[in-house]
MIDORO-751822 format. One line per field, with one value per residue (C-alpha): x, y, z; residue in one letter; residue number from 1. Coordinates in Angstrom, 1 decimal. Example, Ala and Ser with C-alpha at 12.3 -4.5 7.8 and 13.67 -1.06 7.14 Angstrom:
2
c1 <- 12.3,13.7
c2 <- -4.5,-1.1
c3 <- 7.8,7.1
r <- A,S
k <- 1,2
# end
This chain:
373
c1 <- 20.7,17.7,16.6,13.9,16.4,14.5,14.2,16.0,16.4,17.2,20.8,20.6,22.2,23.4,24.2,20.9,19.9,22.0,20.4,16.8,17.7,19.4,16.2,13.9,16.0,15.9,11.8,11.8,11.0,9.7,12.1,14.7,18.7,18.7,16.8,19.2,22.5,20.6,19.6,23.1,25.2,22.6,23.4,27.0,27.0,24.9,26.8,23.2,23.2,19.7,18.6,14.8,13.0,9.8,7.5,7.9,9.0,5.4,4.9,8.3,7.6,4.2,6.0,8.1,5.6,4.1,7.5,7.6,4.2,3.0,-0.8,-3.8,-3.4,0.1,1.3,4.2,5.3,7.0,7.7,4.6,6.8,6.9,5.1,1.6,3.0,5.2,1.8,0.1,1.9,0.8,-2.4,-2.8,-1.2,-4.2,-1.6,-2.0,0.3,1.9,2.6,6.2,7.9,11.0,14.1,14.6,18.0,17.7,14.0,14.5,12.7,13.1,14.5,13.4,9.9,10.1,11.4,8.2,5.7,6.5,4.1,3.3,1.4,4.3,5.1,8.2,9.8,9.3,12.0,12.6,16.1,14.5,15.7,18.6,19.5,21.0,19.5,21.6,22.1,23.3,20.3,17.2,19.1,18.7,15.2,14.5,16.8,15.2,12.0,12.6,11.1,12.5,13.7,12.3,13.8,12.0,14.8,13.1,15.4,18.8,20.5,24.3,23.6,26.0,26.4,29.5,30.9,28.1,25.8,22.2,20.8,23.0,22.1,18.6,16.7,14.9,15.5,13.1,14.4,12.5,13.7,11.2,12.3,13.3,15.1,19.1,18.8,16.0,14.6,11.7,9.5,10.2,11.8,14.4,13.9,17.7,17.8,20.5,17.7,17.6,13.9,12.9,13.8,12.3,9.3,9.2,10.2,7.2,4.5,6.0,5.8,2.1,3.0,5.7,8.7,11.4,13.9,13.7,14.0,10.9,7.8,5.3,2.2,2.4,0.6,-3.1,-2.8,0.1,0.4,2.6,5.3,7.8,9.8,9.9,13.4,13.4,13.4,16.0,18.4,18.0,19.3,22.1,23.4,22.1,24.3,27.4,26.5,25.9,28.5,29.2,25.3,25.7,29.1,27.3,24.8,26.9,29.0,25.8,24.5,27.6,27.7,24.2,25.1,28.1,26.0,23.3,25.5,24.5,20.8,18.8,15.8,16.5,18.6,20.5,20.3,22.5,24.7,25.8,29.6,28.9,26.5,26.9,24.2,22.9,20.8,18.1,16.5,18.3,15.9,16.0,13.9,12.4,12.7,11.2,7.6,5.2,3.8,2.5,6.1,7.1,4.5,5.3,8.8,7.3,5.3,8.1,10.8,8.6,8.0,11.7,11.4,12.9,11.5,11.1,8.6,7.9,9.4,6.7,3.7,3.0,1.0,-1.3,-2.4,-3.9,-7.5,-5.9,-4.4,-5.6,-7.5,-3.8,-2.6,0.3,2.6,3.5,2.4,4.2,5.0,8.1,6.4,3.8,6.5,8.4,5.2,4.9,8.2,10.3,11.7,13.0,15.3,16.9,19.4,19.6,22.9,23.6,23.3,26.1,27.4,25.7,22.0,22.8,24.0,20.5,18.8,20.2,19.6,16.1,15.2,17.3,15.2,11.8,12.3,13.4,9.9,7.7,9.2
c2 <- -4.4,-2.7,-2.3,-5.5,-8.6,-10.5,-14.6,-15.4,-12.8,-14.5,-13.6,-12.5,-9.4,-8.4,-12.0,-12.8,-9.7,-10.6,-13.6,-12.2,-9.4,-11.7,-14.4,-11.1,-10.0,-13.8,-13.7,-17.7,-17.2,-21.3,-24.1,-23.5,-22.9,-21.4,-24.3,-26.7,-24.9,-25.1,-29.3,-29.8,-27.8,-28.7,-33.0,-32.2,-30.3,-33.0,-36.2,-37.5,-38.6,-36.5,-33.4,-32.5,-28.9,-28.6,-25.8,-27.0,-29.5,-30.2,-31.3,-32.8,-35.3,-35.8,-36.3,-38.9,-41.4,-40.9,-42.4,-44.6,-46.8,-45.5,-45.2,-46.6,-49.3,-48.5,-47.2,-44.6,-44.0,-40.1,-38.8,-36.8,-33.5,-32.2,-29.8,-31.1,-30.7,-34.1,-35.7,-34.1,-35.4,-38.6,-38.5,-36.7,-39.9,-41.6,-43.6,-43.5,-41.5,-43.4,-41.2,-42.4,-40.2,-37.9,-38.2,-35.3,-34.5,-34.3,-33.5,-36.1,-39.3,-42.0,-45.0,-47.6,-46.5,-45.9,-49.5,-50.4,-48.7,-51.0,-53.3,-55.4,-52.4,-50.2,-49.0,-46.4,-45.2,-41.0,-39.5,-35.7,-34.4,-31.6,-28.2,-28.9,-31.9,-34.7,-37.8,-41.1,-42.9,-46.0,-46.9,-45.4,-47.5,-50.3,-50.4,-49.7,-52.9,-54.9,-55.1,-54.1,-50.6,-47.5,-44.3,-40.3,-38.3,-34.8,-32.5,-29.3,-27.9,-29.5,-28.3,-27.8,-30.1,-33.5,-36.8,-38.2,-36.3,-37.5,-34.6,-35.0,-35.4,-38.3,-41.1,-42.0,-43.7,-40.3,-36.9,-33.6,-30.1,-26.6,-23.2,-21.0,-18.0,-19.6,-21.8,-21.7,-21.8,-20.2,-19.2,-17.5,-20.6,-24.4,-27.2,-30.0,-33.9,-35.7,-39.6,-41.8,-44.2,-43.7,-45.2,-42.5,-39.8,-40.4,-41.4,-38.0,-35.9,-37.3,-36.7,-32.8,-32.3,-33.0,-36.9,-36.7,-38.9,-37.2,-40.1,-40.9,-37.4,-36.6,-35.2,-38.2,-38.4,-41.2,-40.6,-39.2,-38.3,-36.5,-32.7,-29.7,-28.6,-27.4,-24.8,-20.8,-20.2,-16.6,-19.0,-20.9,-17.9,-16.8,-20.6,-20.6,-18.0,-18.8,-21.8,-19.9,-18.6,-22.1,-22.6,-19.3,-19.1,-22.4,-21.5,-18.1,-19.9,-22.6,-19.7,-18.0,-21.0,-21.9,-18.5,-19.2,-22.2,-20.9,-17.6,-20.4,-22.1,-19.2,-19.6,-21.9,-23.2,-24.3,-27.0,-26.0,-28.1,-31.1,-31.5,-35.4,-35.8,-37.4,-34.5,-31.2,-29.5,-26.1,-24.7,-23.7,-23.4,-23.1,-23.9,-24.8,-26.9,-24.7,-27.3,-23.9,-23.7,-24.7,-25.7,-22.3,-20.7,-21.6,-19.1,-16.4,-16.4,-15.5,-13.2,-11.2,-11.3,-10.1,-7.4,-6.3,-6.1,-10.1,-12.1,-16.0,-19.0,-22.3,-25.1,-27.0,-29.3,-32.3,-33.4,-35.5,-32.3,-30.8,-31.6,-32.6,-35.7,-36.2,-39.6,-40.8,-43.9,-43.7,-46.1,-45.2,-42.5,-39.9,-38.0,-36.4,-35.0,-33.5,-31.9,-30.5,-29.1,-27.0,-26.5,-26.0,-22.1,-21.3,-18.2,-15.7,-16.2,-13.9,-13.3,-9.9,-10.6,-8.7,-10.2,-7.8,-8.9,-12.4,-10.9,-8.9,-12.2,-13.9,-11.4,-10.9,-14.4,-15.0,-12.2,-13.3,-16.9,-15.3,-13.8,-16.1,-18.7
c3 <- -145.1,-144.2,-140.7,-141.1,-141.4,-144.2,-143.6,-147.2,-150.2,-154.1,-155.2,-158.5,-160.3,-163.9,-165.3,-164.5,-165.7,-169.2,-169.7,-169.5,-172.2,-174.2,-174.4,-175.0,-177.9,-179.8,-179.6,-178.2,-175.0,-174.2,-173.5,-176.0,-175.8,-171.8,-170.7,-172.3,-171.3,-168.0,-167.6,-168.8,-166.1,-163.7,-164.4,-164.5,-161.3,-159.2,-161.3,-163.0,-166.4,-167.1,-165.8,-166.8,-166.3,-165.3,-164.0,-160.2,-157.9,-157.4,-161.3,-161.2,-158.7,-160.5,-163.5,-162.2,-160.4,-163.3,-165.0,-162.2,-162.9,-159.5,-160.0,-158.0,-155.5,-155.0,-151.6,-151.3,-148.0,-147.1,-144.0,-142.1,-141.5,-144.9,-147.2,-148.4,-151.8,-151.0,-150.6,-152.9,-156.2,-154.9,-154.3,-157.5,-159.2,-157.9,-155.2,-151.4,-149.1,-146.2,-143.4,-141.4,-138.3,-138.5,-137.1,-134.4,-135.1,-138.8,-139.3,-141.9,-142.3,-139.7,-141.5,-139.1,-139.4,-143.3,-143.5,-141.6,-143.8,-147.0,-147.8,-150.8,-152.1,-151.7,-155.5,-154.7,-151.1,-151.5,-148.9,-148.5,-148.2,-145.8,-145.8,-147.1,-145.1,-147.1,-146.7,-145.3,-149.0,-148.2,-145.7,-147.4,-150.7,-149.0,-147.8,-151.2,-152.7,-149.9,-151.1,-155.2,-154.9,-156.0,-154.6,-155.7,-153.5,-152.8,-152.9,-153.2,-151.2,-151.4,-154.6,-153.6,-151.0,-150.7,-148.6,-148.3,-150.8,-153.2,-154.3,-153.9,-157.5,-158.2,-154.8,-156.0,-158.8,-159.3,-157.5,-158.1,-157.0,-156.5,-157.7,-155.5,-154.4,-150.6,-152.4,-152.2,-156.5,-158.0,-160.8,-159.2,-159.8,-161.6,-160.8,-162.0,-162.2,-162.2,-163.2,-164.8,-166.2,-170.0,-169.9,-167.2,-169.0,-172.1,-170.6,-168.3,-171.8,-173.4,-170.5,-169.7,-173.3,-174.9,-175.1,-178.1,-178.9,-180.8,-180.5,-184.7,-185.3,-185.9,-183.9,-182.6,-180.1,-178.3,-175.1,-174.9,-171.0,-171.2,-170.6,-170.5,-168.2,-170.3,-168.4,-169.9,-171.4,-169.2,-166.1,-167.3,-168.5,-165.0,-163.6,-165.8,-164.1,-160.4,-161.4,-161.6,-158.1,-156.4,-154.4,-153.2,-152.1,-150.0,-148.7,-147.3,-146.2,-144.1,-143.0,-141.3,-140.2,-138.4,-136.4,-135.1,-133.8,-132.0,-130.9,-129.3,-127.4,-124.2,-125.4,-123.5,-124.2,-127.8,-129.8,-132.8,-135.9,-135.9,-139.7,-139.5,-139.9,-143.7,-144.5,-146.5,-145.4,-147.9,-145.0,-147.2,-143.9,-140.5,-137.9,-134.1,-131.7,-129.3,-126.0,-123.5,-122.9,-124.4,-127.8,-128.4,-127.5,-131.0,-132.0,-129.7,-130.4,-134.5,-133.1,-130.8,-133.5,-136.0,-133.6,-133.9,-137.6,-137.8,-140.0,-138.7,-140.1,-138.3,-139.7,-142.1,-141.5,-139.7,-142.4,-140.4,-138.1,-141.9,-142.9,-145.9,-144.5,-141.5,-142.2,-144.1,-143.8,-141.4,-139.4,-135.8,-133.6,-135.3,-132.0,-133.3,-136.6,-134.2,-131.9,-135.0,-136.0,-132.8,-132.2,-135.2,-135.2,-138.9,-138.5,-141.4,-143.7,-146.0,-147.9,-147.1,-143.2,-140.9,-138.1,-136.3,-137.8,-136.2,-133.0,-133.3,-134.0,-131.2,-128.8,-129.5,-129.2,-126.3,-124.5,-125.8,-124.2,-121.0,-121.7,-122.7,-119.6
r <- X,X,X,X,X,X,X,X,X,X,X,X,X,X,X,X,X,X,X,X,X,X,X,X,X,X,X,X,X,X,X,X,X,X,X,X,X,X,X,X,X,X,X,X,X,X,X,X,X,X,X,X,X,X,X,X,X,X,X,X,X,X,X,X,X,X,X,X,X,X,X,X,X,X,X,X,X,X,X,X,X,X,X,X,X,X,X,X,X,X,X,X,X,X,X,X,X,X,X,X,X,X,X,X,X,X,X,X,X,X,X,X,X,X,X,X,X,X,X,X,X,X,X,X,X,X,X,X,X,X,X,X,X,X,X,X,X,X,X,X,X,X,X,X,X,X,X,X,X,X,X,X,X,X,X,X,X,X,X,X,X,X,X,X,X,X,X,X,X,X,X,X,X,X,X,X,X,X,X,X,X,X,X,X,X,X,X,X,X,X,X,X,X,X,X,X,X,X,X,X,X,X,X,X,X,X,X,X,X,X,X,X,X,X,X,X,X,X,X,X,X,X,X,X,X,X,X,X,X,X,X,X,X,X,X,X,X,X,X,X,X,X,X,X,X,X,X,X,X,X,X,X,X,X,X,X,X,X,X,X,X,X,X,X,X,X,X,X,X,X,X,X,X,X,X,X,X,X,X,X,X,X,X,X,X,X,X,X,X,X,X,X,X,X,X,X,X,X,X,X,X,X,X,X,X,X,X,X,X,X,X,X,X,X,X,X,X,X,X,X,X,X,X,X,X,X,X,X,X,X,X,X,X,X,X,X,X,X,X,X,X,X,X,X,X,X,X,X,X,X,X,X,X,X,X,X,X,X,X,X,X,X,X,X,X,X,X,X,X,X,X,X,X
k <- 1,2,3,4,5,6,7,8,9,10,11,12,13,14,15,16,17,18,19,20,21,22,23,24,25,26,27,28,29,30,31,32,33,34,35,36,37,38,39,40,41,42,43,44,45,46,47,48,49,50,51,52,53,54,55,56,57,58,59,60,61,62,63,64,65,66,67,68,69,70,71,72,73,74,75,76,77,78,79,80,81,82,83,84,85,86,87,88,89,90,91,92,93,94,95,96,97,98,99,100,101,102,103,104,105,106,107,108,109,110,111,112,113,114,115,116,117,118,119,120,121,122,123,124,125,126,127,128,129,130,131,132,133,134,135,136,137,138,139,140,141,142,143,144,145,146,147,148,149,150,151,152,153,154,155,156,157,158,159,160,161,162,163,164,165,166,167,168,169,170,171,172,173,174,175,176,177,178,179,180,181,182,183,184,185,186,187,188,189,190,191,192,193,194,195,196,197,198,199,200,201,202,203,204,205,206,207,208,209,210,211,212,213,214,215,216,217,218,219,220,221,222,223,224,225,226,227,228,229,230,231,232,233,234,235,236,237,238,239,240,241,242,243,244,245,246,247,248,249,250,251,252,253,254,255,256,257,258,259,260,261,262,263,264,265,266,267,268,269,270,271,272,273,274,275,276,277,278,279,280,281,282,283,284,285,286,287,288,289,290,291,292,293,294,295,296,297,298,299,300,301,302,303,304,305,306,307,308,309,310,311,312,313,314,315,316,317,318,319,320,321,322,323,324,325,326,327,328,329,330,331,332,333,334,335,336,337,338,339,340,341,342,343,344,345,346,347,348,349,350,351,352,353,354,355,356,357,358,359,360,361,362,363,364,365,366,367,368,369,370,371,372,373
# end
């Protein structure tokens, strides 16, 4: 590596490269062959019966509240700490966000207080596997069977992730996945909707594809609000192969992550992720709880690391603290979304990291909090 320790870099070389040529040289560069090759090793890798491409996890999830029936008057509670783009699918559905508190060991959604946000308005349960982080399957199934809603799972972040030797893709009535350039898979943008409801998927073909139903064979528009987020056959020749590279990506990735959390052990002041013992966790994002200082320490920590030529984020949003949904419906105080928010550290990843970069990592932190307390 460089001297700068990047925060995540895409793994991608010549099969990638391969593909690309190979879709350049046909001249049918839209969905076509690559983006069918890809939906099917994609459903057979997470165990779904349907795997869907789309142009982002954003449209995905879109697409299936959309599939879903979810429209106005319904009510989908999500959990506060998550990208506005969680959110933001739903409110563009014309439904009504229901902000519910995090779990502080798992940054994932608090299933007591998800439990407590349905309502007779509630039209579907929206959970986020959060960086990575599988998501308990039996419980959050069982608020949903409770009360007869359904589960979309937000796992923009969780492809090669599993729970209980399930992988995620395959525990939930609807699960949507991201291929940005963070994420553990990418394609450089797009996204992947997996279901085993036959009804779903035809219904989520239709919309992402100007309304038509090709199931007699022949082309038919059969929906007037539908659109188009059909997913570029380039894209998908470079997933095909980002598929063959899966497992060795995540396996990198728990390596590294596993090292931080034995070099933090000296480290006060911070709190290493936590992996439940049922959990496979990809580590799309390996971040700590800074417990030192303050709630600007987070920040200054950023700020001192990127001095050193380290690359760091925070964690996400406490979507209530964003003018965007600050005037959301939400259940609870939220106090641990809010402390995330402030105190969330996302440190690097990246592929090609040495032992040496996380030593480097470690040690600049360590003597930044000495620092900043």
């Amino acid at each position: 590596m460089a001297d700068t320790i990047p925060l995540i870099e895409p793994v991608v070389g010549d099969d990638e490269l391969g593909n690309i040529e190979s879709v350049l040289e046909s001249g049918y560069m839209t969905q076509g062959p690559y983006a069918d090759e890809f939906e099917d090793g994609f459903a057979d890798r997470v165990g779904a019966d349907h795997a869907i491409t789309v142009t982002s996890c954003t449209t995905g999830m879109e697409l299936a509240l959309d599939a879903l029936g979810i429209g106005p008057g319904d009510e989908v509670p999500l959990p506060d700490f998550t990208h506005p783009a969680t959110a933001n699918a739903v409110v563009r559905m014309g439904a009504e966000p229901v902000l519910v508190d995090v779990d502080r060991d798992t940054y994932n959604v608090d299933t007591d207080a998800l439990s407590d946000a349905v309502t007779d308005e509630t039209g579907a349960l929206l959970p986020v596997s959060w960086g990575g982080q599988p998501l308990p399957t039996d419980v959050v199934n069982d608020i949903a069977a409770a009360h007869g809603v359904p589960v979309l799972e937000d796992a923009a972040c969780s492809s090669g992730a599993a729970y209980d030797g399930q992988p995620v893709g395959s525990q939930f009535d609807v699960s949507v996945f991201s291929f940005h350039p963070r994420k553990v898979l990418t394609t450089g943008e797009g996204g992947m909707i997996t279901t085993d409801d036959d009804d779903l998927e035809r219904e989520i073909r239709s919309v992402k594809n100007f309304g038509t139903d090709q199931r007699e064979g022949e082309i038919g528009f059969v929906r007037a609000d539908a659109t188009n987020f059909r997913f570029s056959d380039i894209l998908a020749a470079v997933g095909v192969a980002q598929l063959d590279r899966l497992d060795e990506i995540v396996e990198r990735r728990r390596e590294i992550a596993h090292r931080y959390t034995d070099l933090l052990e000296d480290v006060p002041g911070v709190t290493p992720p936590a992996e439940p013992a049922p959990a496979h966790h990809n580590f799309q994002s390996y971040c700590i709880y800074v417990e030192a200082g303050d709630e600007h320490t987070r920040d200054d920590l950023i700020d001192a690391l990127a001095e050193q030529d380290i690359e760091s984020q925070i964690g996400t949003y406490a979507l209530h603290q964003t003018d965007a949904f600050a005037d959301a419906k939400r259940v609870g105080d939220l106090e641990t979304s809010r402390a995330l928010h402030h105190n969330l550290l996302t440190l690097p990843v990246a592929h090609s990291m040495t032992d040496r970069d996380q030593e480097r990592v470690v040690e600049t932190l360590a003597a930044a909090l000495e620092s900043a307390t």
